[in-house]
C-alpha positions, 0 to 999 in steps of 0.5 A: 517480502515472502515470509520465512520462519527464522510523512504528510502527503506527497505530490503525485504525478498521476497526470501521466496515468491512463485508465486502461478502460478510457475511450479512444484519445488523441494523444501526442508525445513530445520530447522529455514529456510524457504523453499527453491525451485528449480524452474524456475524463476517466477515473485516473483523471479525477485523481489528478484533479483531486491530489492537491486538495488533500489534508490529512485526518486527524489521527486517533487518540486511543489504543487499537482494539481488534477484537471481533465484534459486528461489522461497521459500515466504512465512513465513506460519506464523501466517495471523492475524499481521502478516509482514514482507514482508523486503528481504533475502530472496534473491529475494523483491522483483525491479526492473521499469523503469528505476529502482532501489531502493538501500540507505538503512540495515539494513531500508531502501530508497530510490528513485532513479531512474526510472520502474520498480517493484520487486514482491514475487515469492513471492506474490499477494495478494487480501484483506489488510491492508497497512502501509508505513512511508514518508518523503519528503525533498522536496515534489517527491518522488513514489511510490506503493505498488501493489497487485493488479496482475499480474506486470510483465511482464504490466503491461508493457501498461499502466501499473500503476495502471490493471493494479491499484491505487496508493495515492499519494505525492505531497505537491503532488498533482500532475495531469500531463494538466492540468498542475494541483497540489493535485488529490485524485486525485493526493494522497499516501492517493489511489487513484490515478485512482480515489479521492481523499484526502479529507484531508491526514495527512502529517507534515513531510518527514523525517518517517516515515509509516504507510500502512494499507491494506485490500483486503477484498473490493470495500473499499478503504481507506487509513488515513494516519497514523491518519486514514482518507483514502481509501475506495473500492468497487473497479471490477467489472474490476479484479483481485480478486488480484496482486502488491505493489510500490513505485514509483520515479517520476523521477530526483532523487525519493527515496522510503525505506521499510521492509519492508512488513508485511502480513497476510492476511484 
């Protein structure tokens, strides 16, 4: 969600995903399916070979440290395999904005505060698969995991979501401009201002989540628990690359995560 002052891994339908650079394909549709291709394979369908065999790594052990010190290269030893963008890496996440994140437990993060961001510093990101495991306290908690978007400071110039993508946590789906609730664009599985969640899959509050996220391309999708809820085609000027963050929307939300997984196409 814009700002204003004031769990495991899930089984993915990505079989019905087409890679919009793929070559021509023989498709059929048949009734209450969704459509089938014969094509050569494309980056979307590695994933779907793929999603079955992932396990989650083991979370970190210690506090997160974020202070600035040289750049590490990301541990993508194995291109195929999901990695866990870790907290405790030196260096690896730095805080933009007012907010903060503080330690909730060994691999944990919550927000506090706000507004601000906290962005994974080592890379940029184009075509990827993303998992966050999430948990909201309160109705009125807010976050959002961004995507795509440039550095903070070049997104001092406008609002993330605008420089890139968010997919949103809001529970009560709350529209600022027209001081309304319940608005798609606004739910948590959103693409905030761009697509809306189509379907509520959130668990009870104190409950973990699993966000899935697919860039693949122009594809945007968002799987919530499960259950895809948001698909997309993203705008001709939104950037095809850039960072991943985690958002810190106001004073009294609190937002826990851990480490992001993530794994690249």
């Amino acid at each position: 969600m814009r700002n204003r002052p004031s769990a495991g891994s899930s089984s993915m339908p990505w079989s019905s995903v087409r890679e919009r650079r793929a070559l021509p394909a023989r498709c059929e549709s048949r009734p209450s399916s969704p459509l089938r291709c014969a094509s050569p394979p494309t980056l979307v369908a590695r994933l779907a070979r793929g999603s079955s065999s992932f396990r989650r790594p083991p979370e970190g052990s210690g506090p997160a440290v974020f202070a600035a010190g040289p750049a590490l290269a990301p541990p993508w030893a194995d291109m195929d395999s999901f990695q866990t963008l870790s907290f405790d890496s030196p260096g690896a996440w730095a805080m933009a904005g007012a907010g903060r994140f503080v330690s909730a437990g060994p691999g944990l993060l919550e927000s506090e505060g706000g507004p601000g961001l906290l962005w994974y510093t080592l890379a940029e990101f184009s075509d990827f698969r993303l998992q966050v495991d999430w948990l909201a306290h309160a109705l009125e908690d807010n976050s959002g995991v961004f995507f795509r978007f440039p550095t903070a400071e070049l997104a001092r110039k406008q609002p993330d979501w605008k420089a890139g993508f968010e997919v949103q946590i809001d529970e009560r789906g709350v529209d600022p401009e027209h001081d309304t609730l319940g608005s798609p664009l606004h739910l948590t599985g959103a693409l905030y201002m761009l697509a809306p969640a189509v379907l509520k899959a959130s668990r009870p509050l104190g409950e973990w989540n699993t966000f899935d996220i697919l860039a693949g391309g122009l594809e945007l999708r968002v799987v919530l628990n499960g259950v895809e809820v948001c698909t997309s085609t993203a705008p001709a000027y939104k950037p095809r690359a850039g960072r991943i963050g985690l958002q810190a929307h106001h004073a009294g939300s609190r937002v826990r995560f851990r480490a992001p997984r993530l794994q690249r196409l």
